[in-house]
C-alpha positions as CSV (number, residue, x, y, z in Angstrom):
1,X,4.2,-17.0,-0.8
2,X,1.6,-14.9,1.0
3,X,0.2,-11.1,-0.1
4,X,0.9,-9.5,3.6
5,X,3.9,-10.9,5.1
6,X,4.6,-10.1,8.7
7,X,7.3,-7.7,9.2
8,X,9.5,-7.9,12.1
9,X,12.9,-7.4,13.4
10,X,15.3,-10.9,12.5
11,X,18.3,-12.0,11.5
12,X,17.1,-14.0,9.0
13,X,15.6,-11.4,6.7
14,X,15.5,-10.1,3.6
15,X,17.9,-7.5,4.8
16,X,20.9,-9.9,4.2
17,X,20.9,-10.6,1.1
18,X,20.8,-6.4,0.4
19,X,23.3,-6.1,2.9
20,X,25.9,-8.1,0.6
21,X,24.6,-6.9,-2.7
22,X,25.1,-3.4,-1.4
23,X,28.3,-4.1,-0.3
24,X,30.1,-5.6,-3.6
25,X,28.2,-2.2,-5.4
26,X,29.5,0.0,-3.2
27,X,32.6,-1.7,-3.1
28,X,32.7,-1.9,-6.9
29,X,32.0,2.0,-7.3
30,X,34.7,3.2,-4.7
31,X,37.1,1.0,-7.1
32,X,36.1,2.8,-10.1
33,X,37.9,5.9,-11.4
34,X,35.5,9.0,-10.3
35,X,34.8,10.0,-14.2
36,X,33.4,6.3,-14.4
37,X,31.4,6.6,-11.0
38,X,29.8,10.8,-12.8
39,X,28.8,9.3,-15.8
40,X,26.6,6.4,-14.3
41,X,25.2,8.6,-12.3
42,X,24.8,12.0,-14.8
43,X,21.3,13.0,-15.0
44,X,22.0,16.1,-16.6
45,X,20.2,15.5,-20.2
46,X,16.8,14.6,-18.3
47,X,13.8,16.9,-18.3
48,X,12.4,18.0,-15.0
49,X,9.4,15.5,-16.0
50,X,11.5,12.7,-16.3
51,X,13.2,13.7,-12.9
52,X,10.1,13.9,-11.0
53,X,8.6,10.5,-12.6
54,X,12.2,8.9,-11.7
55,X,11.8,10.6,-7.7
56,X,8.2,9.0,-7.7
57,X,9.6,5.4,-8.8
58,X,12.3,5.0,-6.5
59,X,9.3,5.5,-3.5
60,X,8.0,2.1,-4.6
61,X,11.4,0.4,-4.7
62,X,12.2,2.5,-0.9
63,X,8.6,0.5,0.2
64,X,10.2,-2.5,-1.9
65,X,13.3,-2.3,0.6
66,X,11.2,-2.0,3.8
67,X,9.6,-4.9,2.9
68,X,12.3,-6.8,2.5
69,X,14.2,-5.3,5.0
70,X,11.7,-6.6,7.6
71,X,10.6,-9.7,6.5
72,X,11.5,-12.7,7.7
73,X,13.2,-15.5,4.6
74,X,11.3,-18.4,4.5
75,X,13.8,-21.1,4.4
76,X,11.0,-23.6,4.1
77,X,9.6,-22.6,0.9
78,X,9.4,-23.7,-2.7
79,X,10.0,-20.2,-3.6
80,X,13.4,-19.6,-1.7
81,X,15.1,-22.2,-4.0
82,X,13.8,-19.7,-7.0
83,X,14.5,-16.9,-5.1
84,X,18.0,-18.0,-4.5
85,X,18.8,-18.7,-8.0
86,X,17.5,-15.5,-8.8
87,X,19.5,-13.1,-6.6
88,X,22.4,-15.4,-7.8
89,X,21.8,-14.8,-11.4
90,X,21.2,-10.6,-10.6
91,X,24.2,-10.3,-8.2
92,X,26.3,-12.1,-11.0
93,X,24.9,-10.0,-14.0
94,X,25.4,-6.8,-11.9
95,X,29.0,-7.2,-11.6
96,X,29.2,-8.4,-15.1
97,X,27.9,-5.2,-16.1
98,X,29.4,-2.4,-13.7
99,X,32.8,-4.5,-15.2
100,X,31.7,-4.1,-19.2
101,X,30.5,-0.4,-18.2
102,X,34.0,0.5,-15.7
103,X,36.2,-0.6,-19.2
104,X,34.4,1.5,-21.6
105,X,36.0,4.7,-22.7
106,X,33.8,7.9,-21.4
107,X,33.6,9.4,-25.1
108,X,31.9,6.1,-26.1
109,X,28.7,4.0,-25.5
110,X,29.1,1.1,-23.4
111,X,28.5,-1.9,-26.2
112,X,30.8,-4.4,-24.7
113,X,29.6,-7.3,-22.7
114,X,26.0,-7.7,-21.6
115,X,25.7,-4.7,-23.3
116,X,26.1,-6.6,-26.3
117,X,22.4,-8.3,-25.9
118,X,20.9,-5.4,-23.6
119,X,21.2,-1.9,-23.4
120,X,20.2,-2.0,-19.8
121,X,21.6,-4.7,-18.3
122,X,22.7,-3.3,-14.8
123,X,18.2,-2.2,-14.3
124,X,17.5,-5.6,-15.6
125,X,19.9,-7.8,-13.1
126,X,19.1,-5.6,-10.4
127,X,15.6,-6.2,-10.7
128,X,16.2,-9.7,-11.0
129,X,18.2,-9.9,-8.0
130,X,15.5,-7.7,-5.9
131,X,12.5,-10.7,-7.8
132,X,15.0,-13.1,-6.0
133,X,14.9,-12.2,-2.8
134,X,11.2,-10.8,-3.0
135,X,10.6,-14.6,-3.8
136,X,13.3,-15.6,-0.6
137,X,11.1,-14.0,1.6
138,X,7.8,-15.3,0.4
139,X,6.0,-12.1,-0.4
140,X,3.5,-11.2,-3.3
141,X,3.4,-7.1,-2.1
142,X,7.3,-7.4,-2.8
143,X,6.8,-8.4,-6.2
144,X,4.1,-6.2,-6.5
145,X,6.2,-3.0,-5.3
146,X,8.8,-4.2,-7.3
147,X,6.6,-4.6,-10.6
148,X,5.5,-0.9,-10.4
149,X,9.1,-0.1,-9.5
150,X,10.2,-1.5,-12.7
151,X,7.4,0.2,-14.6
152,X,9.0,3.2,-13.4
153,X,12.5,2.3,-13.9
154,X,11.5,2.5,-17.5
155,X,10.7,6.2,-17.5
156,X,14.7,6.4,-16.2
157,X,15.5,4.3,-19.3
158,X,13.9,6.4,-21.4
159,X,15.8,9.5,-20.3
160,X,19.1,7.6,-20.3
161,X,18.3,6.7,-23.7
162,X,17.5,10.4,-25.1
163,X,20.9,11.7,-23.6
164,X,22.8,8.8,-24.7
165,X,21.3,9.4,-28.6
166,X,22.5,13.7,-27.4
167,X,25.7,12.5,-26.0
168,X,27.0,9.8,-28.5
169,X,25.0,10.7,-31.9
170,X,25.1,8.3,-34.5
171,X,26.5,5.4,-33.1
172,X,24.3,5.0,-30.4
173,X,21.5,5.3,-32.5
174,X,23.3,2.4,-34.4
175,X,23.4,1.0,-30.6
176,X,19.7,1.1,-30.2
177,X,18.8,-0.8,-33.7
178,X,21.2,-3.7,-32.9
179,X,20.6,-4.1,-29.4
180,X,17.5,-4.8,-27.6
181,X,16.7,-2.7,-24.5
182,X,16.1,-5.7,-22.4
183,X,18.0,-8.6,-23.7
184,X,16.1,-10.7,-26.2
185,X,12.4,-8.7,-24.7
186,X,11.0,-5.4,-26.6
């Protein structure tokens, strides 16, 4: 692992691994009814505040996926075995929970599945996937990026949350006292 990796053009990079995780998601959300694909993607409960703070976020993770994009994996190190086993573990749990979210009727919280021992696990096996290959390609400003990313991804979980509690009432509210927001963490 180094703190500055050297970013070039290659075949080998980070980019590949994005490449096929952006793939099955897209692939995944073109399979999805429309009403399923809206809701994931409804910000329309958040406060302007918790738009901006989202906006300012998603720069870190745009500089997480430059880094990636042009860094080279490094095959040879300790780290890509971890890294590897990450992504898997990520790409897996995404599907997982795009699946549990897809089968959930739209007047209802998603509590089926992951959901069961998270209330956010699509943001938590994405980021896991994105540690992964932060570790595949050796670099500590990755994980770095990605650390303040996830900081920020928390502001977005907060909103969710509040317009989940609007939306849904009582029983998510129920949700939230059963269910940890990230897995068996806070």
């Amino acid at each position: 692992m180094e703190l500055l990796p050297e970013l070039k053009i290659g075949l080998l990079n980070g980019w590949l691994p994005l490449i096929l995780f952006y793939t099955i998601f897209g692939l995944m959300l073109l399979s999805f009814p429309k009403s399923v694909v809206a809701r994931l993607y409804d910000r329309s409960g958040w406060t302007e505040k918790q738009k901006t703070l989202s906006a300012f976020g998603k720069l870190f993770m745009f500089s997480w996926i430059f880094i990636a994009i042009f860094t080279p994996i490094k095959l040879s190190q300790g780290a890509f075995v971890l890294g590897c086993l990450l992504y898997a573990l990520g790409l897996a749990g995404i599907v997982v929970a795009l699946l549990n979210y897809k089968d959930t009727p739209l007047d209802r919280p998603v509590t089926i599945g992951l959901y069961k021992v998270s209330r956010n696990p699509q943001q938590i096996t994405i980021l896991i996937l994105f540690l992964g290959i932060s570790f595949a390609v050796g670099s500590w400003l990755a994980v770095f990026l990605l650390a303040i990313g996830a900081v920020m991804a928390h502001i977005r979980i907060l909103a969710e949350e509040k317009s989940c509690l609007e939306q849904y009432g009582v029983s998510y509210k129920n949700y939230m006292e059963q269910v940890p927001r990230y897995f068996v963490f806070l």
